[in-house]
N, C-alpha and C positions, 0 to 999 in steps of 0.2 A: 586305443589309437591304432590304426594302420599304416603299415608302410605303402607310402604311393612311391611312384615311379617318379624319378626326379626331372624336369626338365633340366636340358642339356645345359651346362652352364652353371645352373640354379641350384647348390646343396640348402638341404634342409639342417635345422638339428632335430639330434637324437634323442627322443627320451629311451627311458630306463632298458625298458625295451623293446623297442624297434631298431631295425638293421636295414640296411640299402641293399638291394639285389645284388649290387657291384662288390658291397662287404661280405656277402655270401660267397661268391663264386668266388673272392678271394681266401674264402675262411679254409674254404673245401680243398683250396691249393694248396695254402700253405700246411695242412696236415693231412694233405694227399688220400680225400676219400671222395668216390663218386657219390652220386646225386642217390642210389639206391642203399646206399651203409646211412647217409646223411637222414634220409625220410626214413630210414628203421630205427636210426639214433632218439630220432625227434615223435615216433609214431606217426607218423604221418605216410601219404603215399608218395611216391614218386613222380605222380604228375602235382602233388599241389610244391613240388620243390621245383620242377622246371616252371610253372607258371611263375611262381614269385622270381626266379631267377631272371624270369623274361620282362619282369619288372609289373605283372599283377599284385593288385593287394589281398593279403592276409588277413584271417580276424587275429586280434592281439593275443590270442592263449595260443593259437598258432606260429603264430611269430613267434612267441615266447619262446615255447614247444622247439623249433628250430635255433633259436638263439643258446639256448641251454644245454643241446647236443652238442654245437659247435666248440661253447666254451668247458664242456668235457672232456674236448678231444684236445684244448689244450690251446685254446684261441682267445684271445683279446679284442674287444671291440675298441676302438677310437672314435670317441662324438668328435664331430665337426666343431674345428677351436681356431678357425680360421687358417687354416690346411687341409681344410677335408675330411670325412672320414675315410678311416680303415680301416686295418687289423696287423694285428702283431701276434708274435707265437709268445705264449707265459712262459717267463725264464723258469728252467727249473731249481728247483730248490736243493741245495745240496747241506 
């Protein structure tokens, strides 16, 4: 499965993994790493994180790829449960 680009208005849900452009560029804020630590995290390059950011689609081991860096650095996805998705930081464990 791929992530498309969402019509405005229009949230999809999530499967296991796929992520929303919009929950990237949040993912990347909230553990404050640019687009080139992101696509070194994931292997990937640097233009295929600014496409997907611009809301192209991915192939699924790509998305994956990208999802999996994120949630290393310490992020949360949120499916769409009728508030939308997003993201959240993992509480750490004491």
């Amino acid at each position: 499965m791929v992530a498309m680009r969402e019509p405005p208005g229009k949230l999809q849900s999530l499967q296991s993994s796929e992520i929303t452009s919009a929950q990237c560029r949040m993912a990347r804020a909230a553990v404050a790493i640019g687009v080139r630590d992101l696509a070194a995290a994931a292997g990937v390059s640097t233009n295929t994180i600014a496409r997907f950011e611009r809301g192209d689609a991915l192939r699924a081991r790509t998305l994956a790829a990208v999802r999996a860096a994120l949630e290393s650095a310490g992020v949360e996805f949120i499916a769409e449960n009728g508030g939308g998705p997003g993201v959240r930081l993992r509480k750490e464990r004491t």
